[in-house]
VOMI-269767 format. One record per residue (C-alpha): x, y, z; residue in one letter. Coordinates in steps of 0.2 Angstrom, whole numbers. Example, Ala and Ser with C-alpha at 12.3 -4.5 7.8 and 13.67 -1.06 7.14 Angstrom:
(site (62 -22 39) "A")
(site (68 -5 36) "S")
***
This chain:
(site (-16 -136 85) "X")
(site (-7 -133 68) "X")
(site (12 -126 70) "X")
(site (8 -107 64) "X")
(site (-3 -105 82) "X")
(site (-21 -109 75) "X")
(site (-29 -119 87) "X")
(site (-46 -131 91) "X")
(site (-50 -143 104) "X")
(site (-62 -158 103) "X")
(site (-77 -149 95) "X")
(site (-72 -133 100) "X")
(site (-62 -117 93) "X")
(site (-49 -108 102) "X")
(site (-39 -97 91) "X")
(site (-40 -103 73) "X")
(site (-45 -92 56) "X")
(site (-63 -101 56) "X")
(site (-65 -93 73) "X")
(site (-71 -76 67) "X")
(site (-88 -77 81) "X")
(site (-75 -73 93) "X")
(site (-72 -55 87) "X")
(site (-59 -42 93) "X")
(site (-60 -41 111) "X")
(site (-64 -59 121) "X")
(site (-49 -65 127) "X")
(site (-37 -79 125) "X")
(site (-49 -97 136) "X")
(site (-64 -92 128) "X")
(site (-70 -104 113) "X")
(site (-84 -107 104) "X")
(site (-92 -117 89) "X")
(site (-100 -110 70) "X")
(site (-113 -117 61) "X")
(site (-114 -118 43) "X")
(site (-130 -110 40) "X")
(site (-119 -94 51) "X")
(site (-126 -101 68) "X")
(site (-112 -98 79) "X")
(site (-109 -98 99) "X")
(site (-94 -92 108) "X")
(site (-92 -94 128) "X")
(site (-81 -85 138) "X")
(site (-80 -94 156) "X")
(site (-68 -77 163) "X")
(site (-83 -67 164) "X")
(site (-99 -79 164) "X")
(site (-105 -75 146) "X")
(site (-109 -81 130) "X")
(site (-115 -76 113) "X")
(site (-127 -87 103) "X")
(site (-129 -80 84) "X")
(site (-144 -86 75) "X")
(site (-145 -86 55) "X")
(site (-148 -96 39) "X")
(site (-135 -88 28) "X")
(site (-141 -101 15) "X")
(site (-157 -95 10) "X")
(site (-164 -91 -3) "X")
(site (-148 -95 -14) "X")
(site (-135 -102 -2) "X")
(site (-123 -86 -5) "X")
(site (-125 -78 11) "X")
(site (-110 -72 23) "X")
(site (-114 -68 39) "X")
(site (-96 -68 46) "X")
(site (-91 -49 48) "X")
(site (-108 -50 57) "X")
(site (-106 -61 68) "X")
(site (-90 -55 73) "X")
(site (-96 -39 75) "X")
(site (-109 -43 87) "X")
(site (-96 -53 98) "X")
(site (-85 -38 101) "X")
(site (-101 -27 104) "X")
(site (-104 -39 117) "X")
(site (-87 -40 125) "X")
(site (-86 -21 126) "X")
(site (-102 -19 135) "X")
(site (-97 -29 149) "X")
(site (-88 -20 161) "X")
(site (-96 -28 179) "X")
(site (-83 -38 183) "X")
(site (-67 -39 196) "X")
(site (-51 -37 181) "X")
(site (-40 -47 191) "X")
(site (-53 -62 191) "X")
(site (-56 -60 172) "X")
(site (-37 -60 167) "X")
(site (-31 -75 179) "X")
(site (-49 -85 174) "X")
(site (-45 -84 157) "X")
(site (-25 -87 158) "X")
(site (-34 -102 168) "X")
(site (-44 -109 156) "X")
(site (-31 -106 142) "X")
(site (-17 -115 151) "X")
(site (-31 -131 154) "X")
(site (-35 -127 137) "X")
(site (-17 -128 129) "X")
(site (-11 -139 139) "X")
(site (-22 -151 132) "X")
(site (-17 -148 115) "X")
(site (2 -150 116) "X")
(site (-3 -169 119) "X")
(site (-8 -170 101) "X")
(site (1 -174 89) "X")
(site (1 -165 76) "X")
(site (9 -173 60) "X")
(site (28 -175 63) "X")
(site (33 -189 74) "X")
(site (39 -184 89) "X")
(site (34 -166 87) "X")
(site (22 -157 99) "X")
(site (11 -142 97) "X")
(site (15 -124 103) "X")
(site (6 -108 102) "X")
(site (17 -96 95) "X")
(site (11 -80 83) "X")
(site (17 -61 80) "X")
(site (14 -51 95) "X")
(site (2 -66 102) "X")
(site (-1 -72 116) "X")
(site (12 -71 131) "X")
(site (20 -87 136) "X")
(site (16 -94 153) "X")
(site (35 -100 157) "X")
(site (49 -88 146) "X")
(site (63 -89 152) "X")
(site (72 -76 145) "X")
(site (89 -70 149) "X")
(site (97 -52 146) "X")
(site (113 -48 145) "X")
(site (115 -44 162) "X")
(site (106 -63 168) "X")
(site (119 -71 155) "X")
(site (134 -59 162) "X")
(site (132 -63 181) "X")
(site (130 -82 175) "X")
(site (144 -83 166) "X")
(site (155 -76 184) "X")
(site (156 -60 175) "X")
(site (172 -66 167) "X")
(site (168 -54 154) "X")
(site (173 -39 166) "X")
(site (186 -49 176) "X")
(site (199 -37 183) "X")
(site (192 -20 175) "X")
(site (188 -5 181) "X")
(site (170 -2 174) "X")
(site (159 15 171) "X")
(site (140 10 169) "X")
(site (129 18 158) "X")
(site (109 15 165) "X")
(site (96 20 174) "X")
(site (81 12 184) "X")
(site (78 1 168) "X")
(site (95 -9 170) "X")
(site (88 -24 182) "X")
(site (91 -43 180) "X")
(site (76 -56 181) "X")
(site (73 -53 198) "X")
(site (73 -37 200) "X")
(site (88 -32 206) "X")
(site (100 -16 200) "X")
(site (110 -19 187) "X")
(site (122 -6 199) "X")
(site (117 -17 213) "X")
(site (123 -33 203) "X")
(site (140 -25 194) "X")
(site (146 -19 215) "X")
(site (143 -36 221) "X")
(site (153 -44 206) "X")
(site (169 -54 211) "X")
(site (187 -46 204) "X")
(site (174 -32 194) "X")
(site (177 -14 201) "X")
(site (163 -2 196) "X")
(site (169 16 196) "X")
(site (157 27 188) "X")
(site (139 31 182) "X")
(site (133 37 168) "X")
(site (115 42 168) "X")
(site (104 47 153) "X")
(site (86 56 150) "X")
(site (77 57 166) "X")
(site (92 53 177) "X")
(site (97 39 183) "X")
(site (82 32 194) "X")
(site (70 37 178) "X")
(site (60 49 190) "X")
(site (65 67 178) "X")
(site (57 77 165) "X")
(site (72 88 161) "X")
(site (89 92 160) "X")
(site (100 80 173) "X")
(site (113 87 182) "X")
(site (132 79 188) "X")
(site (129 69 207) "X")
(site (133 57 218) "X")
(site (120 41 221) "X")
(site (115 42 236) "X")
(site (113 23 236) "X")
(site (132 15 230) "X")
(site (142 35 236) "X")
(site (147 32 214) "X")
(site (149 49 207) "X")
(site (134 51 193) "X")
(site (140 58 177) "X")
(site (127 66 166) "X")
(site (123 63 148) "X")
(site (108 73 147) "X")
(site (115 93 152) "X")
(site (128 101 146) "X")
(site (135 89 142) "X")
(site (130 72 133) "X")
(site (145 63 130) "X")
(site (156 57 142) "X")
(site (173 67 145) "X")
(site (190 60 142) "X")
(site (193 68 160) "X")
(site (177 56 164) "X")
(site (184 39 154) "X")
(site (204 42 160) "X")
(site (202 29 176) "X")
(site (192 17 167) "X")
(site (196 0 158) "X")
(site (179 -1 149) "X")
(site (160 7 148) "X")
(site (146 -5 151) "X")
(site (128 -2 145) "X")
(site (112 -7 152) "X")
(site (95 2 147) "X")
(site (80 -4 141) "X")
(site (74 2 125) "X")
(site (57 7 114) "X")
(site (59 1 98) "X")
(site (59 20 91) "X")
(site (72 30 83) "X")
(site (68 44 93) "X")
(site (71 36 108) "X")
(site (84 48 116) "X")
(site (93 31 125) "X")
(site (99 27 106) "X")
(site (108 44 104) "X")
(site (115 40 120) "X")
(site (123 22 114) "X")
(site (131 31 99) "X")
(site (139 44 111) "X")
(site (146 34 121) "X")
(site (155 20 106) "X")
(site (161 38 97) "X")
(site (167 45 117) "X")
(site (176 26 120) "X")
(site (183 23 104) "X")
(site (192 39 105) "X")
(site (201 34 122) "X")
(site (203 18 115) "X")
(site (190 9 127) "X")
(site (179 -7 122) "X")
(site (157 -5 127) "X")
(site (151 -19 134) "X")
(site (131 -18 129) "X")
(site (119 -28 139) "X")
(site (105 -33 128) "X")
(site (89 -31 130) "X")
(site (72 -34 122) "X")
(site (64 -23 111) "X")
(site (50 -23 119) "X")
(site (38 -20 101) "X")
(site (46 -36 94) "X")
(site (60 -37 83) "X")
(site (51 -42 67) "X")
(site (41 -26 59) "X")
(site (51 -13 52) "X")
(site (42 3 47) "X")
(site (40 21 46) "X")
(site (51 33 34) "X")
(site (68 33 36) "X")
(site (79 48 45) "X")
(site (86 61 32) "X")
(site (105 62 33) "X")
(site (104 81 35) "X")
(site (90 80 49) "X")
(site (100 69 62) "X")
(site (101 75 81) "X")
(site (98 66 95) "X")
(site (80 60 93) "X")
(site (89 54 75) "X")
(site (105 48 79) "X")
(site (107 38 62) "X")
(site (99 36 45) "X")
(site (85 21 51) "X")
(site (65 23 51) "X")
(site (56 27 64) "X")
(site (52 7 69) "X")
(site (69 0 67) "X")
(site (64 -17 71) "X")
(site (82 -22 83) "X")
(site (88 -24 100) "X")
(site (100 -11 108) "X")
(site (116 -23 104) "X")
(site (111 -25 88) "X")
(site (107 -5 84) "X")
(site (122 -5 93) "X")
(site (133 -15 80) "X")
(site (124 -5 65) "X")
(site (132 11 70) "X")
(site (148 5 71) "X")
(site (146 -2 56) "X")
(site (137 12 45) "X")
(site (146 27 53) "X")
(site (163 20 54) "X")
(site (163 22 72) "X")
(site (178 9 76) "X")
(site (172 5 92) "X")
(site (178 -10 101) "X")
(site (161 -17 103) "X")
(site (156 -32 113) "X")
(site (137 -36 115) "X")
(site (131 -49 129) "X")
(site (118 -58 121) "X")
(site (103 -64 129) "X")
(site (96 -82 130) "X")
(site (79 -87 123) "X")
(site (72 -72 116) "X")
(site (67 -72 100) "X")
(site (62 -59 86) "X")
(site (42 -61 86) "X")
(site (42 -59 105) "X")
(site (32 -44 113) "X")
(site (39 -39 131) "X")
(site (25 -48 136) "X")
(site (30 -65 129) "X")
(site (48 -65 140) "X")
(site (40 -65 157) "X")
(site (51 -51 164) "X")
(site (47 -37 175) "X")
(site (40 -21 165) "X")
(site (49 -6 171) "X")
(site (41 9 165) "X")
(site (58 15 153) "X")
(site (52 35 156) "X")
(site (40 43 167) "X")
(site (28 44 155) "X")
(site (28 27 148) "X")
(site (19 16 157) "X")
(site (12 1 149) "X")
(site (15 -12 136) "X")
(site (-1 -3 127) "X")
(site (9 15 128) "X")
(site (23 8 118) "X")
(site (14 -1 105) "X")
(site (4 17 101) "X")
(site (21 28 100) "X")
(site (28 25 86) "X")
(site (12 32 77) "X")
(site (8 43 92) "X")
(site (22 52 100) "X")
(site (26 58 81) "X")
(site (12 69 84) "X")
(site (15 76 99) "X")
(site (29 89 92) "X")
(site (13 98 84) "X")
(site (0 107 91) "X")
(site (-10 92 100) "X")
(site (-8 84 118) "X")
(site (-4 65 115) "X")
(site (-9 62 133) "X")
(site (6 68 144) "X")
(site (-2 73 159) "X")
(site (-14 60 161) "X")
(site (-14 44 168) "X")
(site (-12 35 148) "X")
(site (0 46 140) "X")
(site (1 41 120) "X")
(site (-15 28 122) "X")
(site (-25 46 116) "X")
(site (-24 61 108) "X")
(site (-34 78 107) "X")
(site (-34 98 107) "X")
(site (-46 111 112) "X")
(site (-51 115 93) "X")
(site (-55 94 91) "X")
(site (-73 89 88) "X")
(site (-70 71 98) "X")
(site (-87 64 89) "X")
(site (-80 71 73) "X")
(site (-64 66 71) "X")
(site (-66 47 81) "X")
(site (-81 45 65) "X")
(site (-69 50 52) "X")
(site (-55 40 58) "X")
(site (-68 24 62) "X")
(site (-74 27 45) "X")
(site (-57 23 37) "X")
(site (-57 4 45) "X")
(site (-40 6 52) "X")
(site (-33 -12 54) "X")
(site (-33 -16 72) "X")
(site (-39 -1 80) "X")
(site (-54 8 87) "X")
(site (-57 26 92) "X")
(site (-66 33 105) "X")
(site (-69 51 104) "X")
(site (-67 58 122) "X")
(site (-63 75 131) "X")
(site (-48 75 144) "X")
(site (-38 90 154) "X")
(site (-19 84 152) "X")
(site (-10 90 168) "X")
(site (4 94 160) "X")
(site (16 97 144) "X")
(site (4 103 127) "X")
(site (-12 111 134) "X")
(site (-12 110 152) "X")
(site (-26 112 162) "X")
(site (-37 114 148) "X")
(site (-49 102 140) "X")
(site (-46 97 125) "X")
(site (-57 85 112) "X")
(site (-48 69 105) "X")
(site (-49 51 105) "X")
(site (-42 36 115) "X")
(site (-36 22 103) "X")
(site (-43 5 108) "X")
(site (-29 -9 99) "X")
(site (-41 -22 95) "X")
(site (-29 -33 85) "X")
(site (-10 -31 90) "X")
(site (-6 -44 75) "X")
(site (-15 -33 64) "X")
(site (-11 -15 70) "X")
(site (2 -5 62) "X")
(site (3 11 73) "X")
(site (12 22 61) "X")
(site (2 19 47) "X")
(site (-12 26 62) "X")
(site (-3 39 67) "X")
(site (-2 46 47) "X")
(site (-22 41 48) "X")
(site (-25 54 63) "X")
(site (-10 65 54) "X")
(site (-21 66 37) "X")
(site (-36 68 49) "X")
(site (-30 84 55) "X")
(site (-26 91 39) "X")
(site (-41 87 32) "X")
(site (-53 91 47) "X")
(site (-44 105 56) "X")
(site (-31 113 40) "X")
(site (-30 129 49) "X")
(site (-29 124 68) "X")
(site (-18 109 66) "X")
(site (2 116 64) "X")
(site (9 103 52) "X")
(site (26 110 52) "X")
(site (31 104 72) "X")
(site (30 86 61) "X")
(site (44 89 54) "X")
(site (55 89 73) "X")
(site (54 68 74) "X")
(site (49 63 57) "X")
(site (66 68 51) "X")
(site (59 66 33) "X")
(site (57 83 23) "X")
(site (46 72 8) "X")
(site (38 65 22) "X")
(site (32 81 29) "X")
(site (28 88 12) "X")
(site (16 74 8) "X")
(site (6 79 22) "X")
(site (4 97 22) "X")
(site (-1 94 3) "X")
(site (-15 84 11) "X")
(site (-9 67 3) "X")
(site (-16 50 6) "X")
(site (-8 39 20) "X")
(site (-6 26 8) "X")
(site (1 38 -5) "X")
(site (14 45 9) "X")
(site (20 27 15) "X")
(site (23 21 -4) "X")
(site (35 35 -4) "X")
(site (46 26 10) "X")
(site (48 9 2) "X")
(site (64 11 -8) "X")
(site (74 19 10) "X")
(site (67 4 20) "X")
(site (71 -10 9) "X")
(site (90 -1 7) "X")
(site (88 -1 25) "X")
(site (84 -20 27) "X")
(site (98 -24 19) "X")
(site (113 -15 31) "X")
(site (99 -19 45) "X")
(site (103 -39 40) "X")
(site (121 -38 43) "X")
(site (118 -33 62) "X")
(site (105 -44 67) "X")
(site (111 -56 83) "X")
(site (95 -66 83) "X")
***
């Protein structure tokens, strides 16, 4: 196994770039071998199958390549088998993969001493992550953070320490730590709403509940007056119109004004802290699904965005950010071996996140992004779509890491409820390789091109924040064109985003 992830056993690939015959979709213990005539073989113990391609790419003039082919006709294969228990295929192949890597950490692998680790951009989760958040390092650490202060929480359901357990739960049971107050954001402060949250009393801890999402949503001086200090614990998105980050500013402007220091817990961004993409939030477009000038993927954890505020918009805030342990930036959610705690009630996968930043720009238009269904923001649709239509334009462009299949679905809820609309469900076949804005501007250019007097381009404007952006696409511009336009704003942004980065 070489240091960047690629990965063979004795005879055998696993993961490596001559292991194109394994295609899109077999999973992470299957292997195989090619030929180099273009015979190839790839086995896949999870589900009992294998795929034996037979060629002789050399003839007549030995210029043949039969590798797109080949490849092609693995992830044909994959998709067609559906017969089989999913619990057996994931736990089998994590199996096999564990024997599998296991085995290849005992090689040496050219620096003496060294052994070999499977580590890649949004790869493959690690087996034994032992990631600690802000809240795992605090209660560690005997809280002496908080010692002796009277504390006001800002979370939700999302604020819970490796095990599980309330980070209200943990912040009561602390030792010389007096929890005062809660402060509850978007959908309230057990994450169960889908509208405005109202002032209350927890019925769990007898706290009073102040609200951040009603009338008002900032906390009052008459709210801060008894407290020492404001501590913030809630999982974030990775998106800047992720209402939870509007929420952070408001709080460091609220407690810098009654002279208060925020504590914020971090936490993974559960998309990975490396890619940074999208066009970057108009100064005269800010509100509070664009609390500051940064692109739509900002690339940061809470703590960090956190110390970018305070920097750029001069907020003086005494900020102090608990820092996890052994979380680093190229980690998924799924590589840190922590609970998933669906962050709103409508995003409820790892998969759901990864689609957003492209997808839940759409869904200020005139289209159903899936809200309603059981897989909100893994499709999209309207009653005007053709699904056939539009999932062979959009397969037609060979959008990196993606699939679409059209499909017709009746959301139960939000845009076009109770009606059935024509769309697509985007398959990621290739996280590494997926770029979900650049896919979300692909089905926006779709639209446009496809449906120019159905699709109403202008609700775009609501989250893109970006007036050139939005332009661009009603003059029916190229994707490519569009993102060009970003590149100045994002490298500017780099630069200030450099200064905040913790890890």
């Amino acid at each position: 196994m070489r240091g960047d992830g690629a990965a063979r056993a004795l005879g055998w690939d696993l993961t490596s770039p001559n292991a194109s015959n394994r295609g899109d979709l077999f999973p992470l213990g299957s292997f195989g071998h090619t030929g180099f005539t273009g015979t190839s073989v790839w086995i896949d113990p999870a589900s009992d199958s294998f795929v034996v391609f037979l060629s002789n790419r050399v003839h007549p003039e030995g210029k043949g390549n039969v590798t797109p082919l080949r490849g092609q006709i693995a992830s044909i294969v994959a998709a067609s088998i559906t017969a089989i228990d999913s619990r057996k295929l994931r736990d089998e192949s994590m199996g096999y993969a564990a024997e599998m890597l296991s085995s290849l950490a005992k090689i040496q692998i050219g620096v003496p001493g060294s052994r070999a680790t499977l580590t890649s951009s949004g790869a493959e989760p690690s087996a034994d992550a032992t990631v600690l958040t802000g809240i795992d390092v605090l209660a560690r650490d005997n809280f002496k953070a908080l010692q002796g202060l009277r504390v006001g929480l800002v979370t939700n359901h999302t604020g819970r320490d490796r095990r599980g357990q309330p980070t209200i739960d943990v912040l009561r049971a602390a030792p010389n730590v007096q929890l005062v107050a809660l402060f509850s954001p978007e959908h309230g402060i057990r994450g169960t709403l889908d509208d405005t949250v109202s002032d209350s009393k927890d019925e769990r801890t007898g706290l009073p509940v102040y609200s951040l999402y009603g009338a008002s949503r900032r906390p009052t001086p008459e709210q801060l007056k008894n407290l020492d200090a404001l501590v913030y614990d809630i999982q974030d998105i990775g998106v800047r119109f992720w209402t939870y980050s509007a929420t952070l500013g408001y709080i460091m402007e609220a407690a810098a004004a009654a002279r208060l220091p925020v504590f914020v817990l971090d936490r993974p961004n559960p998309i990975g802290g490396v890619e940074v993409d999208g066009p970057v939030a108009d100064a005269d477009q800010l509100s509070f699904t664009a609390y500051h000038t940064i692109p739509v993927r900002h690339g940061m954890t809470f703590g960090e965005l956190a110390g970018l505020f305070n920097q750029e918009r001069r907020i003086n805030c005494d900020l102090r950010v608990i820092r996890m342990e052994q979380w680093r930036r190229e980690m998924w959610y799924d590589a840190t071996n922590l609970l998933w705690i669906n962050p709103s009630p409508n995003m409820r996968s790892l998969t759901g996140a990864a689609l957003y930043p492209g997808i839940g720009l759409l869904e200020t238009t005139n289209v159903s992004v899936g809200r309603g269904t059981d897989t909100p923001f893994e499709m999209m649709g309207a009653p005007w779509i053709d699904a056939q239509r539009l999932a062979a334009y959009l397969n037609a462009r060979k959008i990196d890491g993606a699939r679409f299949v059209p499909l017709k679905f009746t959301p139960r809820a939000s845009v076009f409820a109770n009606e059935e609309c024509g769309g697509v469900n985007i398959i990621i076949t290739n996280r590494a390789a997926f770029r979900p804005i650049a896919a979300g501007f692909e089905i926006a250019a779709a639209l446009r091109l496809l449906y120019p007097q159905e699709w109403k381009a202008d609700g775009y404007a609501r989250l893109l924040a970006n007036q050139e952006t939005l332009n661009l696409i009603k003059s029916g511009a190229a994707p490519g064109e569009i993102a060009r336009t970003w590149q100045a704003a994002l490298s500017k942004f780099r630069e200030a985003r450099a200064k905040a980065l913790l890890y």
